[in-house]
MARTIMAR-620862 format. One record per residue: x, y, z of N, C-alpha, C, O in turn. Coordinates in steps of 0.2 Angstrom, whole numbers, padded with zeros to 4 digits, always signed. Each point is the difference from the previous one (the first is absolute). Example, Ala and Ser with C-alpha at 12.3 -4.5 7.8 and 13.67 -1.06 7.14 Angstrom:
residues 2
+0066-0028+0039-0004+0006+0000+0004+0006+0000+0005-0001+0003;-0007+0006-0007+0004+0006+0001-0004+0005+0003+0003+0006+0001;
This chain:
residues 227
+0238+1024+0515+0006+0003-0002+0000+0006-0004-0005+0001-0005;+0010+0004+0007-0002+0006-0003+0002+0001-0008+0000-0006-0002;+0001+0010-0001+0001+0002-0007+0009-0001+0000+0003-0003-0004;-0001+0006+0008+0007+0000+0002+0005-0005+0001+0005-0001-0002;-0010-0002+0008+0003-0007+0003+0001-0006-0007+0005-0003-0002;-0013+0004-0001+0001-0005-0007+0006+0000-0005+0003-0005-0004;-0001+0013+0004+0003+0002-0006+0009-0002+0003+0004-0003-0003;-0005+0005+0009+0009-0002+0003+0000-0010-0001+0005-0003-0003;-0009+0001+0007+0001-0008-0001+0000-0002-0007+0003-0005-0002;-0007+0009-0003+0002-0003-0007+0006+0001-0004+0001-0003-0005;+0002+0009+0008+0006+0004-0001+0007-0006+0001+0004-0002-0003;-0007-0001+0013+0004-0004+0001+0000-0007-0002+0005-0002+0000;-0011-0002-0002-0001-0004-0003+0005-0003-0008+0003-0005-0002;-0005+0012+0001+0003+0002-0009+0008-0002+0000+0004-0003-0004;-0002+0005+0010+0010-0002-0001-0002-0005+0003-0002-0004-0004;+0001+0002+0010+0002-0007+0004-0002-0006-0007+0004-0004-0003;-0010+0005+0003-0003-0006-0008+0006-0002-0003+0003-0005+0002;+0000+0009-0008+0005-0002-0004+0007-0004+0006+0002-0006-0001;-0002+0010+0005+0007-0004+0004-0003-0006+0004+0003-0005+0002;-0008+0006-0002-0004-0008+0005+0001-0005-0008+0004-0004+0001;-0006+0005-0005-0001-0003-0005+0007-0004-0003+0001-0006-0001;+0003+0011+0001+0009-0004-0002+0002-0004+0005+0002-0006+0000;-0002+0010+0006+0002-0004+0006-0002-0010+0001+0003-0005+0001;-0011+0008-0002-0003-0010+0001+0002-0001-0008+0003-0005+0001;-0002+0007-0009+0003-0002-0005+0008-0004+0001+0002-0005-0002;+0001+0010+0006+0008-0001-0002+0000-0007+0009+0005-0004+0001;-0009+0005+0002-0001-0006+0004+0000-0006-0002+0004-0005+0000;-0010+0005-0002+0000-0008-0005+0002-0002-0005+0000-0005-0002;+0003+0011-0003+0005-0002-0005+0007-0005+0005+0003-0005-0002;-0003+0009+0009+0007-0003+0002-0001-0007+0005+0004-0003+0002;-0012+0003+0000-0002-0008+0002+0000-0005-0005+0001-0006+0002;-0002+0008-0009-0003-0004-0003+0007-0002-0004+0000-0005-0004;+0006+0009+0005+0007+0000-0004+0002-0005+0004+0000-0006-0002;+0000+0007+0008+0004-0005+0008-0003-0009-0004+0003-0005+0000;-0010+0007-0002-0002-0007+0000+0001-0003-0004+0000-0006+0000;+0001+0012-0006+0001-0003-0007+0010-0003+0001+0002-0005-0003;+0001+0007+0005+0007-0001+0003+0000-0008+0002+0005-0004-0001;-0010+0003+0004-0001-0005+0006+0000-0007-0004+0005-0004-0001;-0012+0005-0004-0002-0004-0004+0005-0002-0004+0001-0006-0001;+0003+0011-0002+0005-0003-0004+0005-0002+0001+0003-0002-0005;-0001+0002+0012+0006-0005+0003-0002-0005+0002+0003-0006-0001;-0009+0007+0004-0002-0009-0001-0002-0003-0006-0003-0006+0001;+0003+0008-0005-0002-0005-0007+0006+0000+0000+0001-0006-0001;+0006+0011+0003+0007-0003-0005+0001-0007+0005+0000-0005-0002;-0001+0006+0009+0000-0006+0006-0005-0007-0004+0003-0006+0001;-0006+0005-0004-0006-0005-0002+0004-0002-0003+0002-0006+0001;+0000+0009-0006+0003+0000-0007+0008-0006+0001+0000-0006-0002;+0004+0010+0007+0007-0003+0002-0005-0008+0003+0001-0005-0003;-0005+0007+0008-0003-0009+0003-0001-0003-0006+0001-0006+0000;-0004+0009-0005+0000-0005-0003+0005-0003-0008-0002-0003-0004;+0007+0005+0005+0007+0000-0002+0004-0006+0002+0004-0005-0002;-0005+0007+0010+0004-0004+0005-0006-0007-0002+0003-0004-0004;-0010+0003+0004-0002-0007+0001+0002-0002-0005+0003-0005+0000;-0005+0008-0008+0002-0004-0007+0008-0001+0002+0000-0006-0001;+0005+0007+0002+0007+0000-0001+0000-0006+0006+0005-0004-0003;-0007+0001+0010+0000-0005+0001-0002-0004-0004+0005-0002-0003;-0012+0000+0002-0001-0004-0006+0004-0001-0005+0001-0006-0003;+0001+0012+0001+0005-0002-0008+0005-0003+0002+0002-0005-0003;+0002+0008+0008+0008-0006+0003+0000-0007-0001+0004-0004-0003;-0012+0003+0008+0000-0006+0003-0002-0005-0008+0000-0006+0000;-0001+0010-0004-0004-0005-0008+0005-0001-0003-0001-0005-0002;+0010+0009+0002+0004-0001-0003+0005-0003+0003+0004-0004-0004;-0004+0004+0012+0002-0005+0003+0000-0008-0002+0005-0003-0001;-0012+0001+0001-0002-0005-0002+0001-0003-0009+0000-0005-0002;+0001+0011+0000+0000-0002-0008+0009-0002+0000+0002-0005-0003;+0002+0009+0005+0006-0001+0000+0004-0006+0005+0006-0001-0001;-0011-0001+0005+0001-0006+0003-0002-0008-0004+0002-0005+0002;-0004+0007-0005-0005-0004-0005+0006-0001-0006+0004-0005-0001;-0004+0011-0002+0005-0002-0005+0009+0001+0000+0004+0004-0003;-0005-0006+0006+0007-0002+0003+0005+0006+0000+0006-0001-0002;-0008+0006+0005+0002+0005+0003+0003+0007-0007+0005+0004-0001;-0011-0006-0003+0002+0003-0009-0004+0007+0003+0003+0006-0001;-0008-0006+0005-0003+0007+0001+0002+0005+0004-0001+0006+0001;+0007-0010+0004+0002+0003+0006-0001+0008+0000-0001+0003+0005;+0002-0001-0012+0003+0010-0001-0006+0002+0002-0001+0006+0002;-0004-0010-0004-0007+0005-0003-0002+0000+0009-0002+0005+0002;+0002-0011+0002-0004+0000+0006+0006+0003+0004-0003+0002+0005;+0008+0001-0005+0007+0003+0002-0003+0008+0000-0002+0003+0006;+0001+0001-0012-0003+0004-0004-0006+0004+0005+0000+0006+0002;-0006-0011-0002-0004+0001+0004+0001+0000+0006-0005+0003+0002;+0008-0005+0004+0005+0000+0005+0000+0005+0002-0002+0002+0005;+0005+0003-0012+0005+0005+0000-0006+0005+0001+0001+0005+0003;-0005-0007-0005-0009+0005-0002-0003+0000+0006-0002+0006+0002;+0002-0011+0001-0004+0001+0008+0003+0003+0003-0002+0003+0005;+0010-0003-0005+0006+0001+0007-0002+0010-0002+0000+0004+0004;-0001-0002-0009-0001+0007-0003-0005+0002+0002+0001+0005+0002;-0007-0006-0002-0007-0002+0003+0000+0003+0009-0003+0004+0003;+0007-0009-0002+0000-0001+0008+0006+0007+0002+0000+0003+0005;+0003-0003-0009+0003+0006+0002-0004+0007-0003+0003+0005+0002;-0006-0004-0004-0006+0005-0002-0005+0001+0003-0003+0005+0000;+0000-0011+0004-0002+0001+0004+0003+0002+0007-0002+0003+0005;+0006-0005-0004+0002+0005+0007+0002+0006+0001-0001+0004+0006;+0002-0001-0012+0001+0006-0001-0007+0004+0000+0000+0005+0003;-0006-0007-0006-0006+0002-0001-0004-0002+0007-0003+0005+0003;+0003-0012-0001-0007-0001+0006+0004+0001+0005+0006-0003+0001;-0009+0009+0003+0003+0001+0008-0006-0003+0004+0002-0002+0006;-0009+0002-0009-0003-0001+0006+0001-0009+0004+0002-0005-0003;-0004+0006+0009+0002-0005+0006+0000-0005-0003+0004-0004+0000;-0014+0002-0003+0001-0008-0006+0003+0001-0003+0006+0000+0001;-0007+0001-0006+0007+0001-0005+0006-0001+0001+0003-0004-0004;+0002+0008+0009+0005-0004+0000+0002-0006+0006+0006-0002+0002;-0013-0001+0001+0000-0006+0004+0000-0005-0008+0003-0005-0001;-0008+0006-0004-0001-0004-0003+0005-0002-0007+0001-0005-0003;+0002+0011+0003+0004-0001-0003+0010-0002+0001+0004-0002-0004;-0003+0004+0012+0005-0003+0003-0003-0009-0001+0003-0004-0002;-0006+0004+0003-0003-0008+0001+0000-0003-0008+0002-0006+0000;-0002+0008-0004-0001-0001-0007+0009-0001-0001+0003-0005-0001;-0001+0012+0002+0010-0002+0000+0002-0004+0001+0005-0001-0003;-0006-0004+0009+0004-0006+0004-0004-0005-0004+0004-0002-0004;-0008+0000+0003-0004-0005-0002+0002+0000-0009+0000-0005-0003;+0003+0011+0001+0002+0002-0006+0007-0003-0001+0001-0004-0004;+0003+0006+0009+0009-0001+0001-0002-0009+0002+0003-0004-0004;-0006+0002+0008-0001-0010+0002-0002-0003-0006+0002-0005-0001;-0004+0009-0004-0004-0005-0007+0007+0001-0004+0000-0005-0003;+0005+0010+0002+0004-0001-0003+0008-0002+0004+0005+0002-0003;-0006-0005+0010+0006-0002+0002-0002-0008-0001+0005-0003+0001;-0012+0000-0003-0002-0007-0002+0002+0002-0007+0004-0004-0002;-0005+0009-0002+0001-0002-0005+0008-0002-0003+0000-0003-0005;+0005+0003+0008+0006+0002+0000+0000-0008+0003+0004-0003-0004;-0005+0000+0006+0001-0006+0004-0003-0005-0006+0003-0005-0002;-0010+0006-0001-0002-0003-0006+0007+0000-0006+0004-0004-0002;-0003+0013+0001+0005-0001-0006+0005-0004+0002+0003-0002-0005;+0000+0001+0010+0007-0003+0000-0002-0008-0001+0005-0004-0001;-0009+0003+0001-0004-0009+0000-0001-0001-0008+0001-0005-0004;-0003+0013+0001+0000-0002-0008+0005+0000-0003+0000-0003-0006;+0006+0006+0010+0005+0001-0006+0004-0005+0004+0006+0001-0001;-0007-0007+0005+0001-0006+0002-0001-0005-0003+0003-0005+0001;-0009+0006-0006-0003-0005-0003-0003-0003+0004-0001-0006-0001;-0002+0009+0007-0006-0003+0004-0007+0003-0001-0003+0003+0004;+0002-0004-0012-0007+0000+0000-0005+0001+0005-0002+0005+0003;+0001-0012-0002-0005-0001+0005+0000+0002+0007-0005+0001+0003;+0011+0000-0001+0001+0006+0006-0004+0007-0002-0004+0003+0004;+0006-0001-0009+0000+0007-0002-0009+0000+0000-0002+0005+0002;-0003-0010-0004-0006+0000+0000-0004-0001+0006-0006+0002+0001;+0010-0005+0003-0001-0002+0008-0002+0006+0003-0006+0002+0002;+0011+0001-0003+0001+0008+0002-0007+0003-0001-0004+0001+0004;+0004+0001-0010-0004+0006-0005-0008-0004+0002-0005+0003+0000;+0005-0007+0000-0005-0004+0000-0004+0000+0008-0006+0000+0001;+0012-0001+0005-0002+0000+0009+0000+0007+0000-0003+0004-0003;+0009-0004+0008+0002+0006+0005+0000+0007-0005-0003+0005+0002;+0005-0004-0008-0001+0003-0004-0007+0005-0002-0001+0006+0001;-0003-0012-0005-0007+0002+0001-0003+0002+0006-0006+0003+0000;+0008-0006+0005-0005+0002+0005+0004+0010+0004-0003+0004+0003;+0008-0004-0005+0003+0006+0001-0004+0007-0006-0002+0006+0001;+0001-0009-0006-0006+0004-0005-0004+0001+0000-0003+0005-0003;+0000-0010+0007-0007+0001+0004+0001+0005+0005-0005+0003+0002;+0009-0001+0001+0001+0004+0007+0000+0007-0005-0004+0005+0002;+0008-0006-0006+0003+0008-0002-0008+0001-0007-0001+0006-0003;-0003-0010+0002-0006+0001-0003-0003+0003+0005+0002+0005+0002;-0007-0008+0002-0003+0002+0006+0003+0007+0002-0003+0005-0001;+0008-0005+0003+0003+0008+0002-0002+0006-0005-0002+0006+0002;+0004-0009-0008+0000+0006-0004-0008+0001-0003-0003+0005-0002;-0001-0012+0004-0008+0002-0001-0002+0005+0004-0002+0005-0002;+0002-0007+0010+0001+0005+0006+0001+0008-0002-0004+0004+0002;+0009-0004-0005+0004+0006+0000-0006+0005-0006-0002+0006+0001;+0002-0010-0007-0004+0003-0005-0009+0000+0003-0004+0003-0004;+0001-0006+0010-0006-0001+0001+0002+0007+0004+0000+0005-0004;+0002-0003+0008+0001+0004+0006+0000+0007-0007-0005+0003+0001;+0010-0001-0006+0001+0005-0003-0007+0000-0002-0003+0004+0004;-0001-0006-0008-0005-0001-0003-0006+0004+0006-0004+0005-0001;+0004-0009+0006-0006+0003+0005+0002+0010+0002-0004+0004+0001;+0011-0004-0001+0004+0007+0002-0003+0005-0006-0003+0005+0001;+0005-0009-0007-0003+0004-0006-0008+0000+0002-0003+0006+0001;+0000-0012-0001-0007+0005+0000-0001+0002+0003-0006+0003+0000;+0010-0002+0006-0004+0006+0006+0002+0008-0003-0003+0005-0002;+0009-0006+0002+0003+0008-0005-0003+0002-0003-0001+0006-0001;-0002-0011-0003-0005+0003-0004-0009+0002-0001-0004+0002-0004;+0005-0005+0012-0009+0002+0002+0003+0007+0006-0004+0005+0001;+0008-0004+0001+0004+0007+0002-0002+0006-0005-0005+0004+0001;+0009-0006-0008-0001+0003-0003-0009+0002-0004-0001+0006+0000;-0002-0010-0001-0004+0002-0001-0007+0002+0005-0006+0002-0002;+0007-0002+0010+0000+0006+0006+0002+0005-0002-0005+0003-0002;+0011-0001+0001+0004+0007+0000-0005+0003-0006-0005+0004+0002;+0007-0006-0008-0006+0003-0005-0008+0000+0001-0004+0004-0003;+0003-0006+0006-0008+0001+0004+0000+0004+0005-0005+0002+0002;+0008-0002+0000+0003+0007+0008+0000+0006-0004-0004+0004+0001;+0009-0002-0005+0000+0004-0005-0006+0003-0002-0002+0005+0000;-0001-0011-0004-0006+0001-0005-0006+0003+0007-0005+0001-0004;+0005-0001+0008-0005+0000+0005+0002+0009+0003-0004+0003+0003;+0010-0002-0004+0003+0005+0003-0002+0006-0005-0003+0005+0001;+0005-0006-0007-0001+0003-0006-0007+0002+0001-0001+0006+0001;-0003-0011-0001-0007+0002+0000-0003+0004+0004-0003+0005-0002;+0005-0005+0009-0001+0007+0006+0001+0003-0002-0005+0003-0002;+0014+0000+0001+0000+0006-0003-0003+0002-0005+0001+0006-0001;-0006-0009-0004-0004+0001-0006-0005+0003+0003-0002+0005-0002;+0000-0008+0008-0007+0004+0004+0001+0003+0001-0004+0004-0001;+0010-0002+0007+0001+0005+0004-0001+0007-0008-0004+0005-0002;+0010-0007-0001-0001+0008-0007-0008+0001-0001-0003+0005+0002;+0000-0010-0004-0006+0000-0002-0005+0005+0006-0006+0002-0001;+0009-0001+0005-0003+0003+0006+0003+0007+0000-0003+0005+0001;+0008-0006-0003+0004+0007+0001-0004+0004-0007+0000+0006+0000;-0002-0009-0005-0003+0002-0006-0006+0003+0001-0002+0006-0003;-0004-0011+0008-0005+0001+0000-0001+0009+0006-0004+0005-0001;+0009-0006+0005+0000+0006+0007+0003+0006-0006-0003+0005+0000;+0010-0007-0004-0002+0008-0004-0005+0001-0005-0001+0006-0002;-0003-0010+0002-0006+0001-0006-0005+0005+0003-0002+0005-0002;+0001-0008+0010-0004+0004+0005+0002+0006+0003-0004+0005+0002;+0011-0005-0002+0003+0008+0002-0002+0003-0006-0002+0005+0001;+0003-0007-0007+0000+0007-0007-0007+0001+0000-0001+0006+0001;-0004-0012-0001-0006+0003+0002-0003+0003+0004-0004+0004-0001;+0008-0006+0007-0002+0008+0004+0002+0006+0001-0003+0004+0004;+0008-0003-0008+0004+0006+0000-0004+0005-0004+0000+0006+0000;-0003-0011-0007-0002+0003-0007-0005+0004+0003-0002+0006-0001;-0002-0012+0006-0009+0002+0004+0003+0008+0003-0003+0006+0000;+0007-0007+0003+0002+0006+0003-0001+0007-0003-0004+0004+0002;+0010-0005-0006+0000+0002-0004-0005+0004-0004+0001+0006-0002;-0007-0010-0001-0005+0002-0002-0006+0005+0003-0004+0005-0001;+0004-0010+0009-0003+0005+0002+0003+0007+0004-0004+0003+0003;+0009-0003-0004+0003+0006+0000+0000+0006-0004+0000+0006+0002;-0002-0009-0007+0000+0005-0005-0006+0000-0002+0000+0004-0005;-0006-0007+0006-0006+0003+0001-0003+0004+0005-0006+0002+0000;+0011-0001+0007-0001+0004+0005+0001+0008-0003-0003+0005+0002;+0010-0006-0008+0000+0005+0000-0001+0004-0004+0001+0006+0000;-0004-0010-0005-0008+0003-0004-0005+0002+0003-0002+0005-0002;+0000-0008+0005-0005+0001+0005-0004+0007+0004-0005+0001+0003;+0013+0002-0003+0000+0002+0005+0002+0008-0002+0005+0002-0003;-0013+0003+0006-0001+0008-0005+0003+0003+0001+0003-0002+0005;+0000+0008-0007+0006+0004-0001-0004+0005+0005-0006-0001+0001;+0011+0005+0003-0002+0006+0008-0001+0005-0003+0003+0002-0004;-0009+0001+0006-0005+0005+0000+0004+0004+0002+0004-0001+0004;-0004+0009-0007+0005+0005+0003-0007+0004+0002-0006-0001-0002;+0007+0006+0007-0003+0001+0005-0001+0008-0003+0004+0003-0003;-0011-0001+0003-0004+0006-0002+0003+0003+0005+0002-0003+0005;+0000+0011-0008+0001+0007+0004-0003+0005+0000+0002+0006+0002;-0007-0008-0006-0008+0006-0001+0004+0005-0006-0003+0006-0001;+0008-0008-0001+0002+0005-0007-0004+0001-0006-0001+0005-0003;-0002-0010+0003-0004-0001-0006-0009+0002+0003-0005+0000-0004;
């Protein structure tokens, strides 16, 4: 390669470098944002599944405690009712994907059956049918809690496995990046080494340029027998 060719490709090296450099930077700044994005709505997702499963269980705990004492607690198991029905409505708003709103339309009917039994228990307690009322809460009831347990375990195992994949996404992207970055470190690194060789050879040039023209004896002027 000649002296010339070297100096124009390190010329062109010299711009493209910087802009090759931003370009793969503001790249995986914007892969690694997408995934950071990703990650953190499936945690809000985890977070809700597992809102939705403790609020089953807590209904079903004060169902039982208010059946038990003679319908004193009815507010508190009412209360949380109100906690899951809010729950189940935040998530429809939030989970669009396909399980997600398979698992959790399944959660809602199983949800609305557990408290059209519960309405059938309360009219038996304020009947003074105790034992009705225990009947209930105690068959068809609990076995309704077990359906809306199960579901909502379903619902939170599924967010969980979602999350960790978003989050092995995530930690791809940043290795893609970090991998990306490093090229472009070598490529500079090259573009560094090729101008070290172009100044070197320009300097050589250069030097020996100008002991050529040291070197080189001043023109004899030509006798005319004057002397």
């Amino acid at each position: 390669m000649t002296i010339r060719a070297k100096l124009y490709a390190a010329i062109v090296l010299t711009i493209l470098g910087p802009l090759a450099t931003t370009a793969v930077a503001l790249h995986g700044m914007s892969q690694m944002g997408d995934r950071f994005d990703e990650v953190r709505e499936r945690s809000e997702h985890e977070a809700l599944a597992r809102e939705l499963k403790f609020a089953v269980t807590d209904m079903n705990g004060w169902q039982t405690a208010y059946g038990y004492a003679s319908g004193d607690l009815r507010g508190r198991f009412l209360s949380s009712a109100a906690t899951l029905r809010e729950d189940l409505d935040a998530g429809a708003r939030t989970l669009t994907d396909e399980r997600e709103r398979a698992l959790l339309g399944q959660l809602r009917g199983q949800f609305n059956r557990f408290m059209d039994l519960d309405a059938v228990a309360w009219r038996s307690l304020q009947a003074g049918d105790g034992a009705r009322t225990r009947r209930i809460l105690l068959g068809p009831e609990l076995k309704q809690f077990e359906a809306m347990a199960e579901t909502a375990d379903q619902l939170a195992a599924f967010e969980v496995d979602q999350a960790a994949a978003t989050e092995s996404a995530f930690d791809d992207a940043r290795d893609d990046a970090r991998r990306r970055l490093i090229a472009v470190g070598l490529g500079a690194a090259v573009v560094i080494v090729l101008l070290l060789v172009t100044a070197n050879d320009i300097a050589r040039m250069a030097l020996e340029g100008e002991r050529t023209v040291r070197g080189r004896k001043p023109p004899q002027m030509p006798d005319d027998g004057s002397s």
